[in-house]
PyMOL commands that place a pseudoatom at each C-alpha (Angstrom):
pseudoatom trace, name=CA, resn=UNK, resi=1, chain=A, elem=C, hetatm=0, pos=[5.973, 29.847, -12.704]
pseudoatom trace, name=CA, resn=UNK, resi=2, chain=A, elem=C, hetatm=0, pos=[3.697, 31.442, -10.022]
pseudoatom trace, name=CA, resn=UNK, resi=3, chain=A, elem=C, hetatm=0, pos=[0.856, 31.394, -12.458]
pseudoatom trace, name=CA, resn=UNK, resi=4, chain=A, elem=C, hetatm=0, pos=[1.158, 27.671, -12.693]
pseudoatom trace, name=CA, resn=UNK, resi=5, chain=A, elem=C, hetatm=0, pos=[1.935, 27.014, -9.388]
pseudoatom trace, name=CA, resn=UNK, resi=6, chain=A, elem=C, hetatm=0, pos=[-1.454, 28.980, -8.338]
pseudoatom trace, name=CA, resn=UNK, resi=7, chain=A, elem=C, hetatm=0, pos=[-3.474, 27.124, -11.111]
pseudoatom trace, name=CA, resn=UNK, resi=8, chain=A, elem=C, hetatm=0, pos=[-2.490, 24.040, -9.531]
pseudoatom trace, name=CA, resn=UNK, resi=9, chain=A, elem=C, hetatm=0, pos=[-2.843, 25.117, -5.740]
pseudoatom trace, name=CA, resn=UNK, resi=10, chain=A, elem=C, hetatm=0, pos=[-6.481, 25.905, -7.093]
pseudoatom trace, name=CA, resn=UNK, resi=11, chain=A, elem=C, hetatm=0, pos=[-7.457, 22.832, -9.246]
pseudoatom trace, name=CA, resn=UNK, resi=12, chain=A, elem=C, hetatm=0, pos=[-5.836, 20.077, -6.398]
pseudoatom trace, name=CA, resn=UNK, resi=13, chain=A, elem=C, hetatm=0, pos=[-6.523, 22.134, -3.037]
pseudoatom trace, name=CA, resn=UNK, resi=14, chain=A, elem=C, hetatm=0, pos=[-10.613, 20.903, -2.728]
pseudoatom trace, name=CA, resn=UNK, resi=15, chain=A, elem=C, hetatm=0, pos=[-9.124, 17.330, -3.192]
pseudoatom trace, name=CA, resn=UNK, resi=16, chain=A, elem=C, hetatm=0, pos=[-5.898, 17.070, -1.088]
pseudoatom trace, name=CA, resn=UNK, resi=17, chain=A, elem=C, hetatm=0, pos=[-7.572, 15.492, 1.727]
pseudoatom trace, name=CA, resn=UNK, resi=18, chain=A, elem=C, hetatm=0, pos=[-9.422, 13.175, 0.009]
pseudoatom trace, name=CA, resn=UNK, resi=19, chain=A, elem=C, hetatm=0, pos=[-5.561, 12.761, -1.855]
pseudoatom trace, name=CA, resn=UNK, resi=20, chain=A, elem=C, hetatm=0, pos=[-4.092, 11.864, 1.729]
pseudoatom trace, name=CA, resn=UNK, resi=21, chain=A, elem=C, hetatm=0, pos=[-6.893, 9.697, 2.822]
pseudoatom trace, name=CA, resn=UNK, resi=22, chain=A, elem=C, hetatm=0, pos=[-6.153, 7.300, -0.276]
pseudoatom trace, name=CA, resn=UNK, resi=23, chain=A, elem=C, hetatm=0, pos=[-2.282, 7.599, -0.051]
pseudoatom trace, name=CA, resn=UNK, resi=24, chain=A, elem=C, hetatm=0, pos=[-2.883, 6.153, 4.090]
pseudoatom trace, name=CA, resn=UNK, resi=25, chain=A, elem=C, hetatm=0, pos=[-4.767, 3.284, 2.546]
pseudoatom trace, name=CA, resn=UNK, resi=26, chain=A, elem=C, hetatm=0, pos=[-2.527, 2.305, 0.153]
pseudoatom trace, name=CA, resn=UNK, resi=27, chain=A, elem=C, hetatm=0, pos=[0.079, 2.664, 2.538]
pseudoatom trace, name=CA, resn=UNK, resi=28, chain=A, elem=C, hetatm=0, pos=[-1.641, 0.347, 5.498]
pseudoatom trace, name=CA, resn=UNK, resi=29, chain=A, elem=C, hetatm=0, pos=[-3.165, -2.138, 2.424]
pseudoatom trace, name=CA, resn=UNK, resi=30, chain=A, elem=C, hetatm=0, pos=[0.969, -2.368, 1.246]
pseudoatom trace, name=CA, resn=UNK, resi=31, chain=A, elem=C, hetatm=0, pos=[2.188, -2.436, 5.166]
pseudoatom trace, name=CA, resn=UNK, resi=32, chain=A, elem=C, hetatm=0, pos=[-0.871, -5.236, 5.271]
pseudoatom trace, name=CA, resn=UNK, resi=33, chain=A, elem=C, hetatm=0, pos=[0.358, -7.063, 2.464]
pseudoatom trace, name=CA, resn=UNK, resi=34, chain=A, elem=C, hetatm=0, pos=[4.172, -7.159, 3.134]
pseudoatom trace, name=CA, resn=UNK, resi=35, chain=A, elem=C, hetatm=0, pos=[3.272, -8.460, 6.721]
pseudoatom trace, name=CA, resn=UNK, resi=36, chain=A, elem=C, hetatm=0, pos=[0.415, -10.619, 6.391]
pseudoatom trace, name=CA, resn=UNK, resi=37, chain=A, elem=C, hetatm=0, pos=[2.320, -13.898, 6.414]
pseudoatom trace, name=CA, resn=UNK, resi=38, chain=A, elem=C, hetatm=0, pos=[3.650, -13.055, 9.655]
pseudoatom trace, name=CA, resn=UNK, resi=39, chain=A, elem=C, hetatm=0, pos=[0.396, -12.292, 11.069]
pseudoatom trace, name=CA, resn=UNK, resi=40, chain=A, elem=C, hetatm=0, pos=[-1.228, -15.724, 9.907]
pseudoatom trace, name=CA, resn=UNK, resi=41, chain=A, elem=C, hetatm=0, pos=[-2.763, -14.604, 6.937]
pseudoatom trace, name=CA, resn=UNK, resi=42, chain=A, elem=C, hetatm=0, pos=[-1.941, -16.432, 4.015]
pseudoatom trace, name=CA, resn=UNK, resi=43, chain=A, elem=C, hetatm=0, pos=[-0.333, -14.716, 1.086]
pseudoatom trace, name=CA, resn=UNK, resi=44, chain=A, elem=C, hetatm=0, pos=[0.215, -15.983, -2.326]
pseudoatom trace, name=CA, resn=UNK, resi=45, chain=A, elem=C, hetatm=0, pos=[3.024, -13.411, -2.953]
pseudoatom trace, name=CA, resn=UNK, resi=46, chain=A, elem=C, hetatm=0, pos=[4.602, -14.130, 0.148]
pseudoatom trace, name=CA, resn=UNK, resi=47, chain=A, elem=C, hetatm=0, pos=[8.218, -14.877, -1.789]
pseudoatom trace, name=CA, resn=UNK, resi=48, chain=A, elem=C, hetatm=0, pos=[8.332, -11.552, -3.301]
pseudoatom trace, name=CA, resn=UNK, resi=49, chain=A, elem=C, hetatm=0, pos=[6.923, -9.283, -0.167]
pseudoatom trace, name=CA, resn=UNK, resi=50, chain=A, elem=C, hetatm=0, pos=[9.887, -11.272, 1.680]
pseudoatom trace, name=CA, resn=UNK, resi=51, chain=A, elem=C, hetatm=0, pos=[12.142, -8.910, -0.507]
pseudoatom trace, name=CA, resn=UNK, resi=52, chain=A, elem=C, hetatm=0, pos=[10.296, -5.478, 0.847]
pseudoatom trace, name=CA, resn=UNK, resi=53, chain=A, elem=C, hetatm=0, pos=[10.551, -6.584, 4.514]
pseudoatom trace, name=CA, resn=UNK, resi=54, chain=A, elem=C, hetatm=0, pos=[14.227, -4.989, 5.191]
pseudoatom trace, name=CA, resn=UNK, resi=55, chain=A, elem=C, hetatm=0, pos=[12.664, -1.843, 3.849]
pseudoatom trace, name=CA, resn=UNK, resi=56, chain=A, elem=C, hetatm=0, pos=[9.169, -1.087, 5.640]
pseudoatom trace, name=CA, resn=UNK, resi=57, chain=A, elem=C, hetatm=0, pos=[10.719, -2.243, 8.916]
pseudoatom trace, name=CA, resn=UNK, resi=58, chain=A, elem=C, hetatm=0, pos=[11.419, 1.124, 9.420]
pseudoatom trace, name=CA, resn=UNK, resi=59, chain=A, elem=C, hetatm=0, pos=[7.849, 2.525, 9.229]
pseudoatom trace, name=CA, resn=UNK, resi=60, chain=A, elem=C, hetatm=0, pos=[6.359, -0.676, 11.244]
pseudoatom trace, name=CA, resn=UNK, resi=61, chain=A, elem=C, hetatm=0, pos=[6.063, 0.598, 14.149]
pseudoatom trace, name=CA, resn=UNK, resi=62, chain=A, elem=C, hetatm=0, pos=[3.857, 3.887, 13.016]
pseudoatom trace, name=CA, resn=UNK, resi=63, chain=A, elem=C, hetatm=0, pos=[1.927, 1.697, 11.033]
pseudoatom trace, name=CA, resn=UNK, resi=64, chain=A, elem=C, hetatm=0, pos=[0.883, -0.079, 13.727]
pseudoatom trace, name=CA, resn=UNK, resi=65, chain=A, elem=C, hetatm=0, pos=[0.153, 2.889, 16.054]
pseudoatom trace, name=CA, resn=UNK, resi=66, chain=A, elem=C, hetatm=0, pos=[-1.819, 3.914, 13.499]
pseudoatom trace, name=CA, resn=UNK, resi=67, chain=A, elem=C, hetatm=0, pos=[-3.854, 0.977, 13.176]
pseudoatom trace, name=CA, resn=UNK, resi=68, chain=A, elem=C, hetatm=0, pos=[-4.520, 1.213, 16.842]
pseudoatom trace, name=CA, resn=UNK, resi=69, chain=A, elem=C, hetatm=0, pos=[-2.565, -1.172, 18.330]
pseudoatom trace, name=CA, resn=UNK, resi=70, chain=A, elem=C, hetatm=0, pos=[-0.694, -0.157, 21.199]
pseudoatom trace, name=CA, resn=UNK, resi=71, chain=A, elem=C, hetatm=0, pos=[2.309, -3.016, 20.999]
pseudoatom trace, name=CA, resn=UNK, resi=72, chain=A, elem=C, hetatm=0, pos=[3.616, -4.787, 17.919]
pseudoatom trace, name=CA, resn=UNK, resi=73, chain=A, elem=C, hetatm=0, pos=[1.037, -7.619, 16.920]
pseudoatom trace, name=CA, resn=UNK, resi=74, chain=A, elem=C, hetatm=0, pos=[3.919, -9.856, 15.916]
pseudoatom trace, name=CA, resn=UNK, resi=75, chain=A, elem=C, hetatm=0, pos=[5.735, -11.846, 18.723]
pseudoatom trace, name=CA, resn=UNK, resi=76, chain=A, elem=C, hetatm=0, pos=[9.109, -11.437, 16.359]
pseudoatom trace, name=CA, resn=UNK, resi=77, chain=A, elem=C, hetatm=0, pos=[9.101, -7.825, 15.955]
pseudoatom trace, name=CA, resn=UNK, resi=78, chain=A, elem=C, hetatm=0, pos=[9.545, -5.417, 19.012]
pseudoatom trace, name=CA, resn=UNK, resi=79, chain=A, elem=C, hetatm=0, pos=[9.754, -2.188, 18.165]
pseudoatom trace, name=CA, resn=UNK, resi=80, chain=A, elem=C, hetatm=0, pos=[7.536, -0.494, 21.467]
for i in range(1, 80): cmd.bond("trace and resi %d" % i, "trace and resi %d" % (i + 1))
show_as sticks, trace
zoom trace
């Protein structure tokens, strides 16, 4: 168990940042996606992302700190 678990720590350590960068920009391209409608963007999947609203609610208002913006760009959603 410790031999794999050091094989592994080895093989995937060079890589885990370059691992968390693309996880963040999958995240903010998803956060982008779900919420592009109500920023004006059209978005032919607009009736399914309606679904995932109720769940990345929660992780709006990070998202959007981490994009830089310092208050909620939607007039509908206050979260600061």
């Amino acid at each position: 168990k410790k031999l794999e678990k050091g094989l592994y720590d080895y093989y995937v350590s060079p890589y885990r940042r370059s691992f968390a960068r693309a996880q963040r920009d999958e995240d903010d391209l998803f956060m982008m996606l779900v919420f592009a409608e109500s920023m004006g963007l059209p978005n032919p999947a607009s009736y399914y992302t309606l679904e995932l609203l109720p769940l990345v609610y929660d992780r709006f208002h990070d998202w959007h700190k981490s994009m830089g913006m310092e208050r909620s760009p939607l007039d509908h959603i206050g979260c600061c």
